[in-house]
Backbone as a chain_set.jsonl record, in Angstrom:
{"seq": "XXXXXXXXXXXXXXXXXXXXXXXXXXXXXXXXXXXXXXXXXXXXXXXXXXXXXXXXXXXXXXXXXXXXXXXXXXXXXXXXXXXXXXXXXXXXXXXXXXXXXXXXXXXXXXXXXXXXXXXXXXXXXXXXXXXXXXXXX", "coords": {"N": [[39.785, -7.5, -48.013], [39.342, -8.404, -44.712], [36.677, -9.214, -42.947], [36.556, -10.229, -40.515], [37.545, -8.106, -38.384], [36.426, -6.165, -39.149], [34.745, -4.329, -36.87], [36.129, -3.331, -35.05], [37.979, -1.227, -33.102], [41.236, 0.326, -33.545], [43.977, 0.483, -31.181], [44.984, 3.283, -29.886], [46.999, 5.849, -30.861], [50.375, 6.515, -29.367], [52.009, 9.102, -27.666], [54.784, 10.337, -26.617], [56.957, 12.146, -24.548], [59.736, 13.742, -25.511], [61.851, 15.243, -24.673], [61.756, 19.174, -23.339], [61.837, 22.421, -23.23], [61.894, 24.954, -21.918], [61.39, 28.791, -22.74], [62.597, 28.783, -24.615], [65.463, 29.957, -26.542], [64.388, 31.58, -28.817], [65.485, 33.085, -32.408], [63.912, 35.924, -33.875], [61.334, 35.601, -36.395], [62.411, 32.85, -36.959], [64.12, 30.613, -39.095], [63.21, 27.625, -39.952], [64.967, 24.662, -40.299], [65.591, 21.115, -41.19], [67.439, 18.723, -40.679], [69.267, 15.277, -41.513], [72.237, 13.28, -40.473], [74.507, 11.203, -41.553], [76.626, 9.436, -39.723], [79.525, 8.031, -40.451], [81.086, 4.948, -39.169], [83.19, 5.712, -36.376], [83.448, 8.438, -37.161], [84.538, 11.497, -36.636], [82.467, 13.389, -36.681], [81.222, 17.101, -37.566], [83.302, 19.813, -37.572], [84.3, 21.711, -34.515], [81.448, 24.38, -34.132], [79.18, 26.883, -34.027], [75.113, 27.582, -34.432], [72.475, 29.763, -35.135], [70.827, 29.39, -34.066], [68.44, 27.93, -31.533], [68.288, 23.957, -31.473], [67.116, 20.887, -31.848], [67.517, 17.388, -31.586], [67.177, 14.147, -31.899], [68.271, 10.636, -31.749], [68.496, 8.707, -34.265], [69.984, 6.396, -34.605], [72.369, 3.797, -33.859], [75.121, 5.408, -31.723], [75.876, 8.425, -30.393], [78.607, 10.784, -29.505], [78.401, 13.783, -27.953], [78.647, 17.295, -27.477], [78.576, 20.12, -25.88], [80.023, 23.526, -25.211], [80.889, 24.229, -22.257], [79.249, 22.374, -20.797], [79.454, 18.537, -19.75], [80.71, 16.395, -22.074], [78.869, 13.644, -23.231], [77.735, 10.393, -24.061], [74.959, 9.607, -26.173], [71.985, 7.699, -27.007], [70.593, 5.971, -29.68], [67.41, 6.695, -29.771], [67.438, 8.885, -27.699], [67.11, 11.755, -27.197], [67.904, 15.37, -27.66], [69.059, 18.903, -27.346], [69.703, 22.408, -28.101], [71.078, 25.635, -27.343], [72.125, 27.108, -29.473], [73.326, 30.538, -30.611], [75.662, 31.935, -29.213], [77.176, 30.091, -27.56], [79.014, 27.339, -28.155], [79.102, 24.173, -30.103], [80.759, 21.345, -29.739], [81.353, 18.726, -30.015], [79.605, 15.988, -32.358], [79.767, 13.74, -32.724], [80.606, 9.928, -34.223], [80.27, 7.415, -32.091], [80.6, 4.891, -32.13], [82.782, 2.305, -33.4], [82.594, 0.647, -34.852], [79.893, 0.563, -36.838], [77.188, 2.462, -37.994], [75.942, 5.977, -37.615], [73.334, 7.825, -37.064], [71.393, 10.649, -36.922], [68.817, 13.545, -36.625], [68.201, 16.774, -36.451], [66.504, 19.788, -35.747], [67.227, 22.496, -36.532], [66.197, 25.884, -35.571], [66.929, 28.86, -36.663], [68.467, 31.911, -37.888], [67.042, 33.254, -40.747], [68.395, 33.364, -43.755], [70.997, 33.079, -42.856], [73.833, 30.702, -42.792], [73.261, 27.344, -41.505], [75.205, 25.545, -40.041], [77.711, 27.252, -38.491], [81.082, 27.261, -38.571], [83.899, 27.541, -36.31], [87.037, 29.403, -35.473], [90.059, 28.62, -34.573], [91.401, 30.346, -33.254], [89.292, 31.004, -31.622], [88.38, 29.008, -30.41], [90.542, 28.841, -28.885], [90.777, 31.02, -27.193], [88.471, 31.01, -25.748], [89.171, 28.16, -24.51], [88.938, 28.25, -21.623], [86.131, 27.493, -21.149], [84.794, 25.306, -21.696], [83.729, 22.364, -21.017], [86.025, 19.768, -18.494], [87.42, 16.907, -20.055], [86.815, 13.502, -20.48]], "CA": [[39.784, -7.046, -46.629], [38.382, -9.246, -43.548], [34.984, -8.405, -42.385], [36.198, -10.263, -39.175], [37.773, -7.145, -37.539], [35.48, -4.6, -38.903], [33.955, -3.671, -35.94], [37.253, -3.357, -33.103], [38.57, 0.083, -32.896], [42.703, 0.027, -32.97], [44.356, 1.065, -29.796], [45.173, 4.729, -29.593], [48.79, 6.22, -30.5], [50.962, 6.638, -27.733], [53.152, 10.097, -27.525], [55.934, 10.277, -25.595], [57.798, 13.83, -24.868], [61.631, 12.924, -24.904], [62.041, 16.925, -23.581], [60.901, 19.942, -23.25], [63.274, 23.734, -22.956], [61.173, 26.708, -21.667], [61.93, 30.168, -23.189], [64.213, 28.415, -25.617], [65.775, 31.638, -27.446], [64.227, 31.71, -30.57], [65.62, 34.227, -32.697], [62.679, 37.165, -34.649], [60.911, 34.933, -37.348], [63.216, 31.453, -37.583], [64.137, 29.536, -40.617], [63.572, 26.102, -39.175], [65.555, 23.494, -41.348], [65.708, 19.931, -40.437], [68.927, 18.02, -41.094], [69.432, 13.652, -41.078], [73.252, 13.052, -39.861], [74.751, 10.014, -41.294], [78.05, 9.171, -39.275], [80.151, 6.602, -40.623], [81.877, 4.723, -37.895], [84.418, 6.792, -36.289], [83.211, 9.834, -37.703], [84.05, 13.02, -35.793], [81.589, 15.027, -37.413], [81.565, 18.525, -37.724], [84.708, 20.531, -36.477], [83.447, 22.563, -33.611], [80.475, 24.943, -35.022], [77.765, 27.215, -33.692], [73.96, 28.108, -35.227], [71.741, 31.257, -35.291], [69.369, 29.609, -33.226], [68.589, 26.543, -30.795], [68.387, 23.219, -32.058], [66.188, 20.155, -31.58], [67.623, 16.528, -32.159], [66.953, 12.974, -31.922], [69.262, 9.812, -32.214], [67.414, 7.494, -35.1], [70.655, 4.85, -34.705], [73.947, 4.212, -33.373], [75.484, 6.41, -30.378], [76.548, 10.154, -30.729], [79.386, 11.887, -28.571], [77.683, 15.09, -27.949], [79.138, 18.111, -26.593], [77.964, 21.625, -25.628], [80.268, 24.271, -24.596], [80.756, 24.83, -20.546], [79.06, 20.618, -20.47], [80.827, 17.406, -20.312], [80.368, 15.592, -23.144], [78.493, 12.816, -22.78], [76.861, 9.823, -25.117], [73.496, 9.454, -26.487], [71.733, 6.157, -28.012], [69.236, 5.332, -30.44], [65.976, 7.042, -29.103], [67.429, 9.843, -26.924], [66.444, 13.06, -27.846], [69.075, 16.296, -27.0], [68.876, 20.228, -27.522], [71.372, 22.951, -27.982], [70.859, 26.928, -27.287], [72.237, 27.871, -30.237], [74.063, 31.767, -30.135], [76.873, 31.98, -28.619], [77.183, 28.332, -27.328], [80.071, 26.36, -29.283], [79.311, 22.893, -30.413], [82.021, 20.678, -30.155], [81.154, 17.482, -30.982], [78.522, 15.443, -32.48], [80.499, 12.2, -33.118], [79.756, 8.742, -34.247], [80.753, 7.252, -30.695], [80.998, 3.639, -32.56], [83.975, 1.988, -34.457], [82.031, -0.852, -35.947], [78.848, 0.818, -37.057], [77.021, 4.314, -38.158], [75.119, 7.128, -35.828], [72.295, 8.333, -37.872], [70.558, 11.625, -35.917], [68.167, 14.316, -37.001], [68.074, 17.679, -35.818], [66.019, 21.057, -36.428], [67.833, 24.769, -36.167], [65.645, 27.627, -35.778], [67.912, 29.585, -36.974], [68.441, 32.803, -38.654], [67.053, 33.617, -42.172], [69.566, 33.683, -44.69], [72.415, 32.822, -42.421], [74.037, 29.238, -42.056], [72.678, 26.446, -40.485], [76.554, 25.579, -39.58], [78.767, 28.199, -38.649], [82.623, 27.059, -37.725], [85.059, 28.265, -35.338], [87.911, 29.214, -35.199], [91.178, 27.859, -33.821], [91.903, 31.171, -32.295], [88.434, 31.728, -31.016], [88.848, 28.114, -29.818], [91.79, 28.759, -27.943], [90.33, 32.393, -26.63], [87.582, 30.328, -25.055], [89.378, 26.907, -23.866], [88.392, 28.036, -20.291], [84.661, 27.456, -21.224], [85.131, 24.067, -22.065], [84.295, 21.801, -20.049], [87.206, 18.264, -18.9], [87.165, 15.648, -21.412], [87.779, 11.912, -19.911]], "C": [[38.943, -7.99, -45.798], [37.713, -8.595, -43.179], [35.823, -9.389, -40.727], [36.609, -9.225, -38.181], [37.182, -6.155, -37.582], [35.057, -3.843, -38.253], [34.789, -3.106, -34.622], [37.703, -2.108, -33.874], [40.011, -0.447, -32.761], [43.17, 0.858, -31.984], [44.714, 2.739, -30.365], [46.548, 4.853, -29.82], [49.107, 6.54, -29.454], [51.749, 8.137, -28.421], [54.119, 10.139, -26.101], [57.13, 11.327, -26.02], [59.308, 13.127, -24.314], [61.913, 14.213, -24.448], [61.382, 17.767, -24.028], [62.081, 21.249, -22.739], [61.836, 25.054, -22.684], [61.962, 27.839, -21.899], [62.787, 29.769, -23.708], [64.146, 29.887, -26.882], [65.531, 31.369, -28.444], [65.059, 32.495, -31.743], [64.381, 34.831, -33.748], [63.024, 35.888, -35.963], [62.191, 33.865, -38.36], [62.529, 30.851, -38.512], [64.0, 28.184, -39.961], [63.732, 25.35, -40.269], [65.939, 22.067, -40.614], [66.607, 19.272, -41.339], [68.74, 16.294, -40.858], [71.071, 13.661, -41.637], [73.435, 11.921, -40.169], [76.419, 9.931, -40.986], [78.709, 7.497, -39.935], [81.259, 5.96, -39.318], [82.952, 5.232, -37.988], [84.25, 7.611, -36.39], [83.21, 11.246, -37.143], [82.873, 13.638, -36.122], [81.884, 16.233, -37.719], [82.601, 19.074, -36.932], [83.843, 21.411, -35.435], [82.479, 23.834, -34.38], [79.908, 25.532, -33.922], [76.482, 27.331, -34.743], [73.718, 29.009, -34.449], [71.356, 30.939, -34.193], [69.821, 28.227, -32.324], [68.108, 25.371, -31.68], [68.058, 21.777, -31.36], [66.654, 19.024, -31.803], [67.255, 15.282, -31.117], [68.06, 11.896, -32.635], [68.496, 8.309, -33.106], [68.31, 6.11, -34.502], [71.942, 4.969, -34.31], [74.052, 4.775, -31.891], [76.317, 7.711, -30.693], [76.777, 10.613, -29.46], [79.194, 13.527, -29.089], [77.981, 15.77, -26.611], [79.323, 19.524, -27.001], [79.076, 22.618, -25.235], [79.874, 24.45, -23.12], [79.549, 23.364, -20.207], [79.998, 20.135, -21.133], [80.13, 16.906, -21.31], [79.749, 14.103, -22.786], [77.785, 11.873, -24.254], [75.459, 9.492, -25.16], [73.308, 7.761, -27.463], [70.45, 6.65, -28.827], [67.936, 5.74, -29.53], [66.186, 7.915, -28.182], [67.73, 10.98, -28.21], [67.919, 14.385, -27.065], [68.42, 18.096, -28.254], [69.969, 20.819, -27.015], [70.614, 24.404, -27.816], [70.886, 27.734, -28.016], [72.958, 29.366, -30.155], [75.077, 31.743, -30.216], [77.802, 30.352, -28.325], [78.195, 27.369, -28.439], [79.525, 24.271, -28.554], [80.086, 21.953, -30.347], [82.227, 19.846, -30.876], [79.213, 16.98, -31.08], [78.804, 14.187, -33.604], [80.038, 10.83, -33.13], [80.793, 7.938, -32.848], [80.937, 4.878, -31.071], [82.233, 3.112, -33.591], [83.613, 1.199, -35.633], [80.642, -0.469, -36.715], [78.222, 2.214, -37.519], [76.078, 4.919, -37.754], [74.556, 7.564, -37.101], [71.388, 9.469, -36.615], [70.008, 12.647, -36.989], [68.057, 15.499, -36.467], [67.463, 19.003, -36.528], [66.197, 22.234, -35.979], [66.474, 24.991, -36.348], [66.357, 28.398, -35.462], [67.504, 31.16, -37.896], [67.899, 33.077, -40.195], [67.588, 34.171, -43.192], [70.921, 33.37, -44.402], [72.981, 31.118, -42.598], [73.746, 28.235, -41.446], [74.075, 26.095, -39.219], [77.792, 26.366, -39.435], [80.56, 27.73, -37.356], [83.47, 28.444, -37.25], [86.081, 28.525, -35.261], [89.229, 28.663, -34.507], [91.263, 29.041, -32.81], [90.788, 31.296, -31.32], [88.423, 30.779, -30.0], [89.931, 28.184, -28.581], [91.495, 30.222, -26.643], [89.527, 31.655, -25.219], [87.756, 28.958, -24.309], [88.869, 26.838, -22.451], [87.298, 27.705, -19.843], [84.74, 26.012, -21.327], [85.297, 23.193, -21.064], [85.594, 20.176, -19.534], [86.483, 17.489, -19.294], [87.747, 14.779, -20.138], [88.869, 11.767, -20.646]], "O": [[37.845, -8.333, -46.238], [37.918, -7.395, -42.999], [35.368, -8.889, -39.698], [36.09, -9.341, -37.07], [37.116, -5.297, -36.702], [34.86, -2.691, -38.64], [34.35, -2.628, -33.575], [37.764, -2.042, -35.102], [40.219, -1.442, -32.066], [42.735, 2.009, -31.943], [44.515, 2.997, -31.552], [47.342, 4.163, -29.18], [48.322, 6.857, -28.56], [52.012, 8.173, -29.623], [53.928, 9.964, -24.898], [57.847, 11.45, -27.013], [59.742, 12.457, -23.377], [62.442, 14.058, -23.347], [60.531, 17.588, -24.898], [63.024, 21.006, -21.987], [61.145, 25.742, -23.435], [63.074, 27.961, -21.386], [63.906, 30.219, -23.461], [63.326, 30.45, -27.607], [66.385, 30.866, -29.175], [65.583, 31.398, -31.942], [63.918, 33.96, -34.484], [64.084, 35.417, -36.377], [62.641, 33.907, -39.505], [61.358, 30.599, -38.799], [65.009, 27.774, -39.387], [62.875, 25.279, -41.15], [66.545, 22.035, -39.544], [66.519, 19.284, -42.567], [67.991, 16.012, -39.923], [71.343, 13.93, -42.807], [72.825, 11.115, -39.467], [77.29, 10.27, -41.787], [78.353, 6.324, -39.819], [82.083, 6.649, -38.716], [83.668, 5.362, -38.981], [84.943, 8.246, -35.594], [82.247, 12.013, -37.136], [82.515, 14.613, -35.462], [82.995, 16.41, -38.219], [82.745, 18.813, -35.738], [82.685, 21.717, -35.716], [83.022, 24.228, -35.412], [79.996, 24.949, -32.842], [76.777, 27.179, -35.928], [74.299, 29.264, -33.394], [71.369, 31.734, -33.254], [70.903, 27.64, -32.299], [67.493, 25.719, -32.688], [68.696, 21.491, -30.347], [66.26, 18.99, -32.969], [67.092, 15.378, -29.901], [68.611, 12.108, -33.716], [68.113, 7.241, -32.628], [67.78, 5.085, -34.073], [72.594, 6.011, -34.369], [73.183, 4.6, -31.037], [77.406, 7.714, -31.268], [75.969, 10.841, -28.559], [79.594, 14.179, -30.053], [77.834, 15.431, -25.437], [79.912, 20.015, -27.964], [78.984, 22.286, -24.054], [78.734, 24.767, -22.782], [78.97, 23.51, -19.131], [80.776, 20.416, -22.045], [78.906, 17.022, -21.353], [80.363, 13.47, -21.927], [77.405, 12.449, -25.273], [74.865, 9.113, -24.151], [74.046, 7.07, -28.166], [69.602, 7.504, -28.569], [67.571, 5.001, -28.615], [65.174, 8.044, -27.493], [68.208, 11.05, -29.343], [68.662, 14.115, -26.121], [67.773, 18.251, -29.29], [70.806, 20.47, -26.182], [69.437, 24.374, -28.177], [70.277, 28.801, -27.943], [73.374, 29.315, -28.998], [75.628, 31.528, -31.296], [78.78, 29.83, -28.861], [77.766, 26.832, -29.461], [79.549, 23.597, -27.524], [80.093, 21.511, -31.496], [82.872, 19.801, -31.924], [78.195, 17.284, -30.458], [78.346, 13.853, -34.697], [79.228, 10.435, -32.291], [82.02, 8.04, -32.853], [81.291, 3.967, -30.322], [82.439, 3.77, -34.611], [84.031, 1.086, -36.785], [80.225, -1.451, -37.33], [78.978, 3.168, -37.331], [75.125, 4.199, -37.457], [75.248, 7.659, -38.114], [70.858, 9.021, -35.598], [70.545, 12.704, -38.096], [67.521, 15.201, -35.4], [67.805, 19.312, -37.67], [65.501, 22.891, -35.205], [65.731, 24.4, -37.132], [66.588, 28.762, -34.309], [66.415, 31.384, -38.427], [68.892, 33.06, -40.923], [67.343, 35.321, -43.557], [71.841, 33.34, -45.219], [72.054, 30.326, -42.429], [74.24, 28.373, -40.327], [74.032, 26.287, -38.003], [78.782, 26.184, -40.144], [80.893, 27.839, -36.176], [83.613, 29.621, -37.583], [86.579, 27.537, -34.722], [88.853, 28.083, -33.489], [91.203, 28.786, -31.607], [91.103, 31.662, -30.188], [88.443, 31.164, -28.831], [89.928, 27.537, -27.534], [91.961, 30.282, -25.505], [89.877, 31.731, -24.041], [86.846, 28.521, -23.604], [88.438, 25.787, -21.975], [87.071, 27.548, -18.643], [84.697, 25.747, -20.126], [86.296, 23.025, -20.365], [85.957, 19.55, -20.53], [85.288, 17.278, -19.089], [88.579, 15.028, -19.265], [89.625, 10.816, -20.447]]}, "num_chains": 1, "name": "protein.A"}
């Protein structure tokens, strides 16, 4: 070890809040499970889905087409952060938004205890609800 730095203090971590949800609906004593998402290019992801609870993510790599029920869908990069409500709220997508490359994201339900982290949708329920949905480009 060098004695010549011994004595300098290293700078201070930095934090930096990528968001923030007030009164995000918890549900009575959440399971919080944390998930890492590897998309292979192209990769729809999951067929449309809800969870118990709301849901916390971050984009490690890549770009993810991400889309909420009753929002447009929109893309995320590498270092944006996103949240979901969880409930009721249908998922749609959470797609690797690259052809040539793969979307790596992380996300943490607080969700129900004992239930699903991923619960799919139906076609019919899908089709019940198309009016919620908001236009696709």
């Amino acid at each position: 070890m060098s004695t010549e730095n011994a004595n300098t203090t290293p700078p201070p971590a930095t934090v930096q809040i990528l968001g923030k949800v007030p009164n995000a609906p918890v549900p009575d004593n959440p399971e919080a499970t944390t998930v890492v998402i590897t998309l292979p290019p192209g990769s729809p992801g999951n067929p449309p889905h809800r969870h118990t609870g709301p849901g916390f993510g971050y984009v490690v790599k890549g770009e993810m087409i991400f889309e909420l029920e009753g929002e447009p869908e929109r893309v995320l990069k590498a270092g944006e952060a996103f949240w979901e409500p969880g409930g009721d709220v249908i998922h749609y997508q959470g797609a690797n938004n690259l052809a040539d490359g793969e979307t790596v994201y992380m996300a943490t339900i607080l969700g129900v205890p004992g239930q699903p982290v991923v619960i799919p949708v139906s076609a019919e329920e899908l089709e019940a609800r198309k009016d919620r949905r908001a236009p696709r480009p």
